[in-house]
C-alpha positions in Angstrom: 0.8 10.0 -8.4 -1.9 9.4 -6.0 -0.7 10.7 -2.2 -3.6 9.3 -0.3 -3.2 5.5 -2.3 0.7 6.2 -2.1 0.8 6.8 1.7 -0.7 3.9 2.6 0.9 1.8 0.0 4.2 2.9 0.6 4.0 2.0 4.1 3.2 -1.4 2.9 5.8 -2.1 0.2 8.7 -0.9 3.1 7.1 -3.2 5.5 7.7 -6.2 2.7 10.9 -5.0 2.0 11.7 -4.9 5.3 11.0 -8.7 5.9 12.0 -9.4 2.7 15.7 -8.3 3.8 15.6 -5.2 1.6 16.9 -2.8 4.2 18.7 -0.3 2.3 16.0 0.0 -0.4 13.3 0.5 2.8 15.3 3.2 4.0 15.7 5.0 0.9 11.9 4.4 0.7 11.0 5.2 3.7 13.9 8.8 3.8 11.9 9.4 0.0 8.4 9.5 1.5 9.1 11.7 4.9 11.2 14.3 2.1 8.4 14.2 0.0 5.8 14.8 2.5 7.8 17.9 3.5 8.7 19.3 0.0 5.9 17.9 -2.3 8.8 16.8 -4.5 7.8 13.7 -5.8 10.8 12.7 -8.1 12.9 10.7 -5.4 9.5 8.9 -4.2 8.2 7.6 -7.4 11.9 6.7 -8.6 12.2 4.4 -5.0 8.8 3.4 -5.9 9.5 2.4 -9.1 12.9 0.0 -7.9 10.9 -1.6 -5.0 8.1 -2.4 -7.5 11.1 -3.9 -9.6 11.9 -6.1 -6.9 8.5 -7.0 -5.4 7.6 -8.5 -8.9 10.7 -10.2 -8.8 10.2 -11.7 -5.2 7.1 -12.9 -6.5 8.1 -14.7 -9.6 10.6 -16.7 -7.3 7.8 -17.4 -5.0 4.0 -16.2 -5.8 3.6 -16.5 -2.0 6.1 -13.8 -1.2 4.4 -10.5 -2.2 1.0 -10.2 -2.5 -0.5 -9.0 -5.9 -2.7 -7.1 -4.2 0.3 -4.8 -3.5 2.2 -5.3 -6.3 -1.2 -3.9 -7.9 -2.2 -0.7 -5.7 1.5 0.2 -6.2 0.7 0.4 -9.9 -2.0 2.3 -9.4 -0.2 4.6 -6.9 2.2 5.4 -9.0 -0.1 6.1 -12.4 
């Protein structure tokens, strides 16, 4: 995991979520990043990661124009 790609792609994927009416996973998202940057315990992070990447590809096969796969990509990367 990348933290300086991660930081700035996190924030990213919980502003989508957030407009894509994904509260409770933004949260959880957002709760996973502040805990991390605190404890440098990635395991909740990537795992949140992980399930919003799930559902940004899935946004995005209903309708291309939903998530950009510019982030669907640095999320990828973030998390390899």
């Amino acid at each position: 995991m990348e933290v300086t790609k991660m930081e700035k792609t996190v924030a990213e994927a919980i502003k989508k979520l957030d407009k894509l009416k994904a509260d409770e996973l933004a949260a959880e998202l957002s709760w996973c990043w502040v805990s991390y940057k605190n404890d440098q315990n990635p395991v909740g992070v990537i795992e949140k990661t992980e399930k919003a990447l799930e559902l940004l590809r899935a946004e995005k096969e209903k309708n291309d124009r939903a998530v950009s796969k510019k982030l669907i990509s640095d999320l990828e990367k973030a998390l390899n």
